[in-house]
N, C-alpha and C positions, 0 to 999 in steps of 0.2 A: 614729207618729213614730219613726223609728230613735235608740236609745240616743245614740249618738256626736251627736248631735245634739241631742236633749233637753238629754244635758249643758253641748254648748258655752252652746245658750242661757240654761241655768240657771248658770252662770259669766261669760258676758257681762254679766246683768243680775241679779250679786246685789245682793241688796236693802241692806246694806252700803255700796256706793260710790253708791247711789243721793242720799245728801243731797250729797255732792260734783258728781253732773249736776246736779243741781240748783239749786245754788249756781254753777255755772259758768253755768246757763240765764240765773238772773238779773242777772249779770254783765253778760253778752254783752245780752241783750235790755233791759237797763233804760237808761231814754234819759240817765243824768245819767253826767257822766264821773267814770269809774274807773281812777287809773293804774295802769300796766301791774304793778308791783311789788307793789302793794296786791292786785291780781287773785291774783297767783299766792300771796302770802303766806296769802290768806284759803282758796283750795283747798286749798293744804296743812295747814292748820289745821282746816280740816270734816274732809279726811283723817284726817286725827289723835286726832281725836275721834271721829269716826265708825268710822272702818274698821282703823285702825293700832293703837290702842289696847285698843279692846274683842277685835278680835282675838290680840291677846296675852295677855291675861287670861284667854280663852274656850282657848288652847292649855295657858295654867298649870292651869287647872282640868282639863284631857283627862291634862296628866301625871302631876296629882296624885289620879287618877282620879275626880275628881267629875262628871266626862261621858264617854260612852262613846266618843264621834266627834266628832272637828274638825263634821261636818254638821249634828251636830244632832237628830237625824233621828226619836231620842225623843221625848217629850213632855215625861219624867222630866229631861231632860239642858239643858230650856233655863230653866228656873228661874235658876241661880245664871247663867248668864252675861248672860239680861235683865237681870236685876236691876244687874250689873254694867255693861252699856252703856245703862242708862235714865240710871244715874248719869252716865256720858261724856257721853251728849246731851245732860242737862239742864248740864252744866259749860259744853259746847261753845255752846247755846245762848245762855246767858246771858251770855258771853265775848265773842260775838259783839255785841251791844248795844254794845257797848264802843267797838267799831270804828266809823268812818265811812263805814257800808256802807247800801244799800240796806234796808229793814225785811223786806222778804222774805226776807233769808236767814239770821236768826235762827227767824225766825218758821216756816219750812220743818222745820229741825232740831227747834225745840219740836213742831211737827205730826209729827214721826217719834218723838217721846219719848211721846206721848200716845200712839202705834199700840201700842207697845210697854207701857206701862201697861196697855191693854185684854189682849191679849197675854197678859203675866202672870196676870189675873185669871179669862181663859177656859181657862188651864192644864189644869187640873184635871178638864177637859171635851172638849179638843180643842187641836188646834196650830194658830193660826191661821196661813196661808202668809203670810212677811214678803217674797219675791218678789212674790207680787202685792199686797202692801199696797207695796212700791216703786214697782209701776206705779202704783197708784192714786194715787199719792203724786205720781208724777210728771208723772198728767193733768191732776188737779187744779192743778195748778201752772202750766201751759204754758194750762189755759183762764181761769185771774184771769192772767195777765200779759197774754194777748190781751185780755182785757176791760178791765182795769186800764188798760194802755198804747196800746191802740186800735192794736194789731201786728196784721196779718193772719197767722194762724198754722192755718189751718184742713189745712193738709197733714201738716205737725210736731202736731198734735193728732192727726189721724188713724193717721197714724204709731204714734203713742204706744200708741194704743189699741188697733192690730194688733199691737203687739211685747207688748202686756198678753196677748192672745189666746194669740200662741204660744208665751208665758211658760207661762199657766193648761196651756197642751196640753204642753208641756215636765214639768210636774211632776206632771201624772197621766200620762204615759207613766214615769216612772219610780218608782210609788207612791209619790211622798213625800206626799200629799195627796190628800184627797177632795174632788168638787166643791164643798162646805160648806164646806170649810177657804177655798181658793180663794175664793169667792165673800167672805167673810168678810173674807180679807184686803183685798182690792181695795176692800169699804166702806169697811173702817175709815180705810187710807191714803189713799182718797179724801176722806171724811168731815172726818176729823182735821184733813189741811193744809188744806181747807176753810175748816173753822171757823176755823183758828190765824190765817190771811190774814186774812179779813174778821172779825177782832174787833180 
């Protein structure tokens, strides 16, 4: 796979804006009405938590050289900035409760708080890929909404799970991971929103 490519796809689908597709998935696809205002309040709020926040954090820590790369790309460098976005999601999470939103879209972000919990803990061993813990994250989601809401979504699933592929080929053409890492991730994110949904 050519470089310039690898990357776009590794920036179209960082694993970051993935609870905000996600949250927009359950939006759009869930059958109870959602006014328009409330819609865009609640993206911008996973935003926020998700992708806005932890981001800014993760850049204070590169200036104040506790990580080497905006990337990541360490294993030593993502310590302090999970630990700082487990916090954002578990905030984001539970903030979400609050709202008069569908249960799935608290329950998505707590299932990305748990990926990252595992994450932290396999540190010390390995990186696990949080790109493809997003796909994982984001198939499992799209097959309980189809099963949950009785959508026929079997293209949008297949879909999902070819952009998960050439996610996985995206980031072993650019060494950021070994098939292990990869495979790892895509359980865990599968696993995790999994579980979070159906408990």
């Amino acid at each position: 796979m050519a470089r310039w490519l690898a990357l776009s796809l590794s920036f179209l689908f960082h694993p970051a804006i993935m609870p905000v597709v996600g949250s927009a998935a359950v939006l759009f696809f869930s059958p109870y009405h959602i006014p328009a205002e409330l819609f865009f309040y609640t993206l911008f709020f996973v935003f926020g938590g998700t992708y806005l926040f932890p981001g800014i954090v993760t850049f204070i820590f590169y200036k104040f050289g506790l990580v080497s790369s905006m990337q990541l790309h360490l294993r030593e460098d993502r310590r302090w900035p999970y630990l700082a976005g487990l916090l954002f999601y578990y905030f984001t999470a539970t903030s979400l409760k609050q709202f008069p939103l569908p249960v799935e879209i608290h329950k998505i972000v707590l299932g990305v708080a748990w990926v990252i919990v595992m994450a932290i803990l396999l540190l010390r061993w390995t990186k696990v890929s949080m790109h493809l813990a997003g796909m994982g994250a984001m198939v499992a989601l799209l097959i309980y909404l189809s099963l949950t809401y009785e959508i026929h979504m079997l293209e949008i699933i297949a879909l999902a799970i070819l952009a998960a592929g050439l996610v996985g080929s995206a980031r072993l053409a650019l060494n950021a991971h070994t098939h292990l890492e990869l495979l790892l991730g895509f359980v865990f994110g599968f696993g995790c929103v999994s579980v979070t949904l159906l408990v």
